[in-house]
C-alpha positions in Angstrom: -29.0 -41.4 -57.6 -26.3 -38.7 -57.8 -28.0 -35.1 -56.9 -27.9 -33.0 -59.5 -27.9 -29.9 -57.9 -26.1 -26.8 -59.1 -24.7 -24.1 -56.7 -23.4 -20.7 -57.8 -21.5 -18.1 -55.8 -23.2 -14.8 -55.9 -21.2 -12.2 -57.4 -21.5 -9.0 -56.0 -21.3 -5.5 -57.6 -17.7 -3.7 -58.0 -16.8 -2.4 -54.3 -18.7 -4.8 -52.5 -17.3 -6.0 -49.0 -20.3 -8.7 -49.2 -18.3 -12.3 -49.3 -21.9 -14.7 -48.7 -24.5 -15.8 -50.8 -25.1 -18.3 -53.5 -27.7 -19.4 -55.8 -28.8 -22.7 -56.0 -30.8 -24.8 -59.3 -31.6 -28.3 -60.5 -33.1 -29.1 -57.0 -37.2 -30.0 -56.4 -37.7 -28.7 -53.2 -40.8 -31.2 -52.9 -39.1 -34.2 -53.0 -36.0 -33.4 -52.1 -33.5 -36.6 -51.1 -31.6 -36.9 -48.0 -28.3 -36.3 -50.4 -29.8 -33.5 -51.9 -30.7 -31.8 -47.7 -26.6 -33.0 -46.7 -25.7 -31.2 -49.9 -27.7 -27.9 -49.1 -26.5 -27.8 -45.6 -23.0 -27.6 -45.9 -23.9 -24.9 -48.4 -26.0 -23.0 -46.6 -23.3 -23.0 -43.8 -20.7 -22.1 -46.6 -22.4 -19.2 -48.0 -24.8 -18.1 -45.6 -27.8 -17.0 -47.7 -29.0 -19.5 -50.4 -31.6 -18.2 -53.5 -33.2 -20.6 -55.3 -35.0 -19.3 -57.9 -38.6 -20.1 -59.8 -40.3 -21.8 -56.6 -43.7 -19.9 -57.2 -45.3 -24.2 -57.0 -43.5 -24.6 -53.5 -46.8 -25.9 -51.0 -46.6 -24.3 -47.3 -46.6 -28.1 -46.7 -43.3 -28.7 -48.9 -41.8 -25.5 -47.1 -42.4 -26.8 -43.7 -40.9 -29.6 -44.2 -38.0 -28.7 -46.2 -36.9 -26.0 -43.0 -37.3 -28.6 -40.6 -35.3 -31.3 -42.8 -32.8 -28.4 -42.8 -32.9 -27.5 -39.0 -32.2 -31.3 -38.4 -29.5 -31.7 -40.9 -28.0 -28.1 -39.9 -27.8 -29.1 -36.6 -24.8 -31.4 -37.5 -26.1 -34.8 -35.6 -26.1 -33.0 -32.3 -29.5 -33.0 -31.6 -32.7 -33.8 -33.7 -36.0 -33.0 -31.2 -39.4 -32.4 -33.0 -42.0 -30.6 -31.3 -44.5 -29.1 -33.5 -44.5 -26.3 -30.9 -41.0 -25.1 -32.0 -41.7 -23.2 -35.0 -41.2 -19.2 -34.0 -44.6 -17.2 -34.2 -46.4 -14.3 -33.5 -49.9 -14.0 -32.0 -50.3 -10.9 -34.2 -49.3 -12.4 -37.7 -51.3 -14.6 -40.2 -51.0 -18.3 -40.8 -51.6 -20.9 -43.4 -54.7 -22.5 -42.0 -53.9 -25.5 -43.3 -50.1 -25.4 -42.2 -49.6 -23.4 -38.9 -45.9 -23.4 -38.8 -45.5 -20.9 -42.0 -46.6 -17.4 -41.7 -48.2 -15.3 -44.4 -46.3 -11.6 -44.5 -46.4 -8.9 -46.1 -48.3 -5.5 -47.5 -51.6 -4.8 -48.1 -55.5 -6.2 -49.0 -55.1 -10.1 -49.9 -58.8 -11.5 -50.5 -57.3 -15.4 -50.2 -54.2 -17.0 -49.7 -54.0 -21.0 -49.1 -57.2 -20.9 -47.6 -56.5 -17.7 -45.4 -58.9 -15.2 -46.2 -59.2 -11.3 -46.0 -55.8 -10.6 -45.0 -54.9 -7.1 -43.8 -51.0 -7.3 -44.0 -49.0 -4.4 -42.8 -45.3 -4.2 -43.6 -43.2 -3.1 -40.8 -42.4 1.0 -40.6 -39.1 2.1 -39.1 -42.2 5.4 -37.5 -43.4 2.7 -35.4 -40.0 1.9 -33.5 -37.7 4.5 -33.9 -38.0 8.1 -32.0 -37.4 9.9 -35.0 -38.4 9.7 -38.7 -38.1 10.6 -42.2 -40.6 13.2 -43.1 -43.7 12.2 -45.1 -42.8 14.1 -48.0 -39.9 12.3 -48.2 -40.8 8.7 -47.3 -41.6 7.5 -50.8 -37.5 7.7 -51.6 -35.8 7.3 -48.7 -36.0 4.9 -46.2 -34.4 3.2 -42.7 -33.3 -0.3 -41.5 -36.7 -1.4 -39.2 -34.6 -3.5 -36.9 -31.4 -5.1 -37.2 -32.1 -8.7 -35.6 -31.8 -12.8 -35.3 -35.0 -14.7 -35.8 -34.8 -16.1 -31.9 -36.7 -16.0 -28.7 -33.7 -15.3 -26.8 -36.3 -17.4 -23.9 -35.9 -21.0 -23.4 -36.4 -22.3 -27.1 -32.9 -22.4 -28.4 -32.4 -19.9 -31.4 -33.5 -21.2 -34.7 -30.9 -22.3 -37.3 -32.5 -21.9 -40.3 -35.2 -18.9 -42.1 -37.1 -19.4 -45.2 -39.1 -17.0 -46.7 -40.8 -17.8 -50.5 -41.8 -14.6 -52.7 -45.3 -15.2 -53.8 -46.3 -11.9 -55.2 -44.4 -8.3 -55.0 -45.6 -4.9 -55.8 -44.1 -3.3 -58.9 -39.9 -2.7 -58.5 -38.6 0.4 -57.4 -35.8 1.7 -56.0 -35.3 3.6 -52.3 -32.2 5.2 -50.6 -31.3 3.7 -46.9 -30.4 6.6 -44.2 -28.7 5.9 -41.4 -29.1 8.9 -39.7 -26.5 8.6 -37.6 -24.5 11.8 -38.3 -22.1 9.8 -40.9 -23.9 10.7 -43.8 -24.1 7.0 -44.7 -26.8 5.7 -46.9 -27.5 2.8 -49.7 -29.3 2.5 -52.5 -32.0 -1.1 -52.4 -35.0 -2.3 -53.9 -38.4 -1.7 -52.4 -38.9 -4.2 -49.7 -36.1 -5.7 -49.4 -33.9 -8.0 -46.4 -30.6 -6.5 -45.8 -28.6 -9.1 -44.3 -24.8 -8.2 -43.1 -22.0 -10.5 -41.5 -20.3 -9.3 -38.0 -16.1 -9.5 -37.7 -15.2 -12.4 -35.5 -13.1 -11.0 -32.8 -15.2 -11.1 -29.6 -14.3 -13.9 -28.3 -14.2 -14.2 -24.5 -17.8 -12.6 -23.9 -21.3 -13.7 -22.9 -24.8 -11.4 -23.3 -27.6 -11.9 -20.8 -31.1 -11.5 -22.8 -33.5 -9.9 -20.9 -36.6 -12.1 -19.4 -39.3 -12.1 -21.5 -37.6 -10.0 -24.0 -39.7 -8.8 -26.6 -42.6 -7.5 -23.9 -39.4 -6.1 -22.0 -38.5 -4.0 -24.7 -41.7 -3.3 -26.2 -42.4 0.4 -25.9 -38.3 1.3 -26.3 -37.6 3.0 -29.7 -34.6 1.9 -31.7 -31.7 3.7 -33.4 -31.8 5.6 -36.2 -29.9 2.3 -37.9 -32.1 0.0 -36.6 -29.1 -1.5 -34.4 -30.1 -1.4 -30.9 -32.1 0.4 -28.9 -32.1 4.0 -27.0 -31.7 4.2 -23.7 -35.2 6.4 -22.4 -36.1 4.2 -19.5 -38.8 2.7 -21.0 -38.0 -1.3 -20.7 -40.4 -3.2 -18.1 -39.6 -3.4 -14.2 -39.5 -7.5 -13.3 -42.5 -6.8 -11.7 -44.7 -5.8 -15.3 -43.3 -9.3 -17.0 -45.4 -12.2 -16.8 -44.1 -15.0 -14.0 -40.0 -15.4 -15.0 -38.5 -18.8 -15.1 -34.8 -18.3 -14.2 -33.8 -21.6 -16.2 -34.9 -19.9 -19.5 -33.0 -16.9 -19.5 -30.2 -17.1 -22.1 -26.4 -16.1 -21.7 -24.8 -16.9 -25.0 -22.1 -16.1 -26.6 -21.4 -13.3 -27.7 -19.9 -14.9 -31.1 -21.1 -17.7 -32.5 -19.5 -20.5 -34.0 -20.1 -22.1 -37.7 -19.6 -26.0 -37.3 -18.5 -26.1 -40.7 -16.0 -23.5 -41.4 -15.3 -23.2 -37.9 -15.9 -19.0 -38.4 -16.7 -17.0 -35.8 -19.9 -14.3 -36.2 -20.8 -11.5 -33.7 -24.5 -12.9 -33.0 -25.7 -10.3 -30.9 -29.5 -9.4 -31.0 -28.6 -6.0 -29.6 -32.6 -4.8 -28.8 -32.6 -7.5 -26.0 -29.6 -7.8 -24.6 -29.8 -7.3 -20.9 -26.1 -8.0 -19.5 -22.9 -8.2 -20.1 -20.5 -11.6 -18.4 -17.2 -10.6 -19.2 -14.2 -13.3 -18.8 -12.6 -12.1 -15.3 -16.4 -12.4 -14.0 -17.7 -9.1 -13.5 -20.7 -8.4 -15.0 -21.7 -5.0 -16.9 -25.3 -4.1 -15.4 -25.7 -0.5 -16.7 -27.8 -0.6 -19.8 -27.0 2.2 -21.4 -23.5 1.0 -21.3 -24.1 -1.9 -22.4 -25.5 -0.9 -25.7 -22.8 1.6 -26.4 -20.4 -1.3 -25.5 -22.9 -3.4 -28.2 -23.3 -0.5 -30.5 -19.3 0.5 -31.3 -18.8 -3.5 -31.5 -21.5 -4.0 -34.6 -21.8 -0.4 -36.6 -19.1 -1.3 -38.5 -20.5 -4.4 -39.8 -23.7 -2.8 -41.6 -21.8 -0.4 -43.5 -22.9 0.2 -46.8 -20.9 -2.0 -48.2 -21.1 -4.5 -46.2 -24.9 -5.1 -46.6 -26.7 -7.4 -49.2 -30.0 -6.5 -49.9 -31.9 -9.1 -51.7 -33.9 -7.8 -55.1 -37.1 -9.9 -54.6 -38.6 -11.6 -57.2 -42.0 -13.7 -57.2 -40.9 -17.6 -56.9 -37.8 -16.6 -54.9 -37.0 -18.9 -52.4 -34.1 -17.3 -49.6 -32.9 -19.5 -46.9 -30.3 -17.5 -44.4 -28.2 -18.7 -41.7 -30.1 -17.1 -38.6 -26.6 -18.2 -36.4 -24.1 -16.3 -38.8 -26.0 -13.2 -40.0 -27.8 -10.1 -38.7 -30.6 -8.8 -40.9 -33.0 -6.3 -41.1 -36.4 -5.1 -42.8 -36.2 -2.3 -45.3 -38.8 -0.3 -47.3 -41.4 1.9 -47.4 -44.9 0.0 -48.6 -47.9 2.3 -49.9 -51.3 0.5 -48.7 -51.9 -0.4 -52.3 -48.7 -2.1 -53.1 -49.5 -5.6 -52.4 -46.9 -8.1 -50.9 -47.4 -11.6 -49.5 -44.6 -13.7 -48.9 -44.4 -17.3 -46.7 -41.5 -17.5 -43.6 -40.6 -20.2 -41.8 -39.0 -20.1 -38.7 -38.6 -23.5 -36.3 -36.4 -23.3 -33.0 -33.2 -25.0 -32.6 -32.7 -28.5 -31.0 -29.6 -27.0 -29.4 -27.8 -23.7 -28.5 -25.2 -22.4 -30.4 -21.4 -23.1 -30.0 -18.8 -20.2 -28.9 -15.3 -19.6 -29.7 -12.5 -22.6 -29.8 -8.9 -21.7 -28.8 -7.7 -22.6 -32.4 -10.4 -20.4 -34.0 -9.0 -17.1 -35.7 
């Protein structure tokens, strides 16, 4: 049978530099066919960030499932490994008990969700990862970008292809203002716990970045810029010696743009917080670190101007799937203890790295 599925460009307010996004209807995520997956992937490679709206019925079980289909299919026939170990979590979030590989996030008291019980969610606060912060009084309207990021390990599991995150219930809409704080004056206007997501120009071509070993527990007491895009420089990242036991085989050097196997498009996919090095093309290698996040941050600044940003206005049964190879994106928002938010993620590691540039790639 012919899919039936509809698929809609996303148009963008007046002034917008924001060229991805579509929304997608008239597919059951449940039972969705093998033509219905092939269909999905090229569009989700095509636009980037897919909504499909009205999925408040969609089972962890059906969401698990559905990204790994995706991850497969996404992966264009180059490799299709399954290890239920692959999916991407954190000792320090919630699961679905009955479903390990989709995470419950979010804000606030939730007495049960899918058999998870007394949930104490806490939405992410720019306070605790950057060195300075928007006073109290103040925090209710305005706001900062947590941390500009991919969805990746950047250690030995190759990065994931595919996020999906399912709205289940939201607090009530309101609006805050985004400061950079980065002496331009720039700010934006988005809805209260929101994902900004933003696309990189494609004109690093000949570079690699070294992650860091270990990355995340490398980085872990550094602060981040007032953007959210990268870190500051304070001498706080681990010596080798504090990291658990190194394995040399699974430290990454990707590119430093990434290549879509569809549109043959080049992304600056830099996850700038762990970036350790820097291979340039005539071989020598760029070892300072404050360097190399200066080098890092005057390459991707422009790309989350305000206008280049789409901030997703949740609502419950929302169902966003994003390219984690062609986009950065961030946490946004300010969450009061009462305002109560629980949505499902899914992340699952790739079956293969991803591609760099190709000579006739523009």
């Amino acid at each position: 049978m012919a899919s039936q599925m509809k698929i809609e460009r996303m148009i963008h307010e007046e002034g917008s530099g924001v060229n991805f996004g579509a929304h997608i209807s008239n597919v059951d995520l449940e039972s969705a066919s093998d033509t219905d997956i092939t269909i999905l992937a090229e569009a989700f490679y095509k636009y980037q960030v897919l909504v499909l709206k009205n999925q408040q019925i969609l089972s962890p079980r059906a969401q698990y499932e559905f990204t790994e289909r995706l991850n497969s299919a996404a992966s264009m026939g180059h490799g299709n490994k399954h290890n239920p170990k692959r999916f991407l979590l954190s000792p320090d979030l919630n699961t679905v008990p009955h479903q390990p590989q989709v995470q419950i996030i979010g804000n606030g008291f939730v007495p049960e969700h899918q058999g998870a019980k007394n949930l104490r969610l806490q939405y992410p606060h720019h306070r605790s990862s950057h060195p300075t912060t928007i006073a109290d009084e103040d925090d209710v309207e305005f706001t900062r970008f947590y941390r500009w990021h991919i969805d990746a390990a950047l250690y030995d599991d190759a990065p994931p292809v595919a996020t999906t995150i399912l709205a289940v219930t939201l607090p009530k809409r309101r609006m805050q203002t985004v400061r950079y704080d980065d002496g331009t004056g720039d700010e934006l206007s988005v809805p209260l716990g929101t994902i900004a997501f933003a696309k990189d120009k494609a004109f690093v071509r000949s570079t690699r970045v070294e992650y860091a070993a270990h990355p995340y527990i490398w980085m872990g007491r550094a602060k981040s810029h007032p953007t959210g895009l990268g870190l500051i420089s304070e001498g706080k990242e681990l010596d080798d010696e504090q990291l658990p036991p190194v394995d040399p085989t699974s430290i990454q050097i990707l590119p430093m743009c990434w290549r879509n196997p569809v549109t043959n498009r080049l992304a600056l996919q830099v996850h700038a917080a762990v970036a350790r090095r820097l291979h340039l093309a005539n071989g020598e290698v760029i070892d300072d670190l404050e360097r190399v996040r200066d080098i890092l941050y005057r390459l991707q600044r422009p790309g989350i101007a305000p206008q280049l940003v789409y901030a997703h206005d949740w609502e419950e049964g929302d169902f966003v799937i994003f390219h984690n190879r062609g986009l950065q994106h961030s946490i946004v928002g300010s969450l009061a203890e009462d305002e109560v938010r629980i949505m499902r993620q899914c992340i699952i590691a790739g079956t293969e790295m991803p591609e760099g540039p190709e000579e006739v790639v523009l």
